[in-house]
C-alpha positions as CSV (number, residue, x, y, z in Angstrom):
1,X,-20.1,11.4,-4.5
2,X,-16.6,11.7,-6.0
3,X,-14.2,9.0,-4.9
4,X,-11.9,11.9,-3.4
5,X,-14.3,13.9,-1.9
6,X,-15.3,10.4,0.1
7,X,-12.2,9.7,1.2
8,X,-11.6,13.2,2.8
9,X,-15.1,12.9,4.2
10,X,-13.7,9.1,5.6
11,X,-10.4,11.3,6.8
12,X,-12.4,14.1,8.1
13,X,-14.7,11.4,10.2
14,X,-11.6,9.8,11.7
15,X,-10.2,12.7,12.8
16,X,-13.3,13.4,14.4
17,X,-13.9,10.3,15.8
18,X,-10.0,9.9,16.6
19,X,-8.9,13.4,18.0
20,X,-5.7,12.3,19.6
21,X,-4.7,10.0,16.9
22,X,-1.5,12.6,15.6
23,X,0.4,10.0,13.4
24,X,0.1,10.3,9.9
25,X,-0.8,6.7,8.8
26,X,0.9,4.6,6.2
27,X,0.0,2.2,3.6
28,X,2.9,0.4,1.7
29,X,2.5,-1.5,-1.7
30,X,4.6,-4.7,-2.5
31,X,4.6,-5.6,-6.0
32,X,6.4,-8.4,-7.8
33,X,6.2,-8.3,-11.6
34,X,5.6,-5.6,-14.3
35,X,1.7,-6.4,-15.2
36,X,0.7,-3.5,-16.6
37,X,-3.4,-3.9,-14.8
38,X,-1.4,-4.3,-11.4
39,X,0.8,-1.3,-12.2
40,X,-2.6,0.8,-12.7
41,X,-4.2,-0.4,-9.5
42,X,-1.0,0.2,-7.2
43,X,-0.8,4.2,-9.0
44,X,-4.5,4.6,-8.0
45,X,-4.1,3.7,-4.3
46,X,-1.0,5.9,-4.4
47,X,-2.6,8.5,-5.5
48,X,-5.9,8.2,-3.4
49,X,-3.2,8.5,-0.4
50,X,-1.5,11.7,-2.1
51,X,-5.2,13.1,-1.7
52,X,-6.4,12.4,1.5
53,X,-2.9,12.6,3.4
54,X,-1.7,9.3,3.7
55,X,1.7,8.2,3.9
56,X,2.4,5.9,0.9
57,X,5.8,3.9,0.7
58,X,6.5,1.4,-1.7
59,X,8.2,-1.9,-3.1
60,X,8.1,-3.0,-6.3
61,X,10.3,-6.2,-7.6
62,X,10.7,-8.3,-10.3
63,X,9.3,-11.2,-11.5
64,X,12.2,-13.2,-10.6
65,X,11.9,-13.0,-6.7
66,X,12.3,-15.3,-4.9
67,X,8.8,-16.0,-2.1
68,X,11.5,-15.8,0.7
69,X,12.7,-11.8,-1.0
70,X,8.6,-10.8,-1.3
71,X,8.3,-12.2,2.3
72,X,11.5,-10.4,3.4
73,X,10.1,-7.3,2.0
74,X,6.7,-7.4,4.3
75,X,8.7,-7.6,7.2
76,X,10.8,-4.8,6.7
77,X,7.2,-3.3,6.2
78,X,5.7,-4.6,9.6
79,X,8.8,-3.6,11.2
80,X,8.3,0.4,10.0
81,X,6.6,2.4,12.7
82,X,5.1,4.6,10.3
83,X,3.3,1.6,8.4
84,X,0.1,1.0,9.4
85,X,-1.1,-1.3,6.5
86,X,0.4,-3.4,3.6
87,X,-0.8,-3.9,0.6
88,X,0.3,-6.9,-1.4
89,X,-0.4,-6.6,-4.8
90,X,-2.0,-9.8,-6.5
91,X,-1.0,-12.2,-8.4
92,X,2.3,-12.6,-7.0
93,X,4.4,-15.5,-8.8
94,X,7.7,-14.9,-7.9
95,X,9.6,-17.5,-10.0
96,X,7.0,-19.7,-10.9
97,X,5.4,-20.0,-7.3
98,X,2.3,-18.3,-6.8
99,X,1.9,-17.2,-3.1
């Protein structure tokens, strides 16, 4: 089975399975750096949301962040109604400290 056509079979279950569910859910991406593999990944997962009608929202910051900036960043996440999951992108070292 194509990847897409499984993930609007997955959609198409929930719905089913999840009739009064009317919130469009959310997945954000946090990304610290510029590797170009990581870059790839988080585009794929963006784009699998594009297809199966998934709100995607994103953060991406440099390689000089502080921990306490990529930390900062998830809350603001966790605090968004319309978040449901969060992706953080590995590896993050954000100057020098690998969380």
């Amino acid at each position: 089975m194509l990847r897409s056509a499984y993930l609007i079979k997955n959609q198409t279950d929930c719905t089913f399975h999840f009739p009064g569910f009317q919130q469009v859910p959310g997945l954000a991406v946090v990304i610290v750096g510029e590797r170009q593999d990581s870059q790839t990944y988080v585009r794929m997962k963006q784009k699998a949301c594009e297809e199966v009608g998934i709100a995607s929202f994103g953060s991406s910051l440099p390689a000089s962040a502080t921990q306490a900036e990529v930390l900062a960043t998830v809350q603001q996440f966790n605090e968004n109604p319309d978040v449901h999951g969060i992706l953080v992108q590995l590896p993050v070292c954000a100057q020098a400290h690998c969380i």
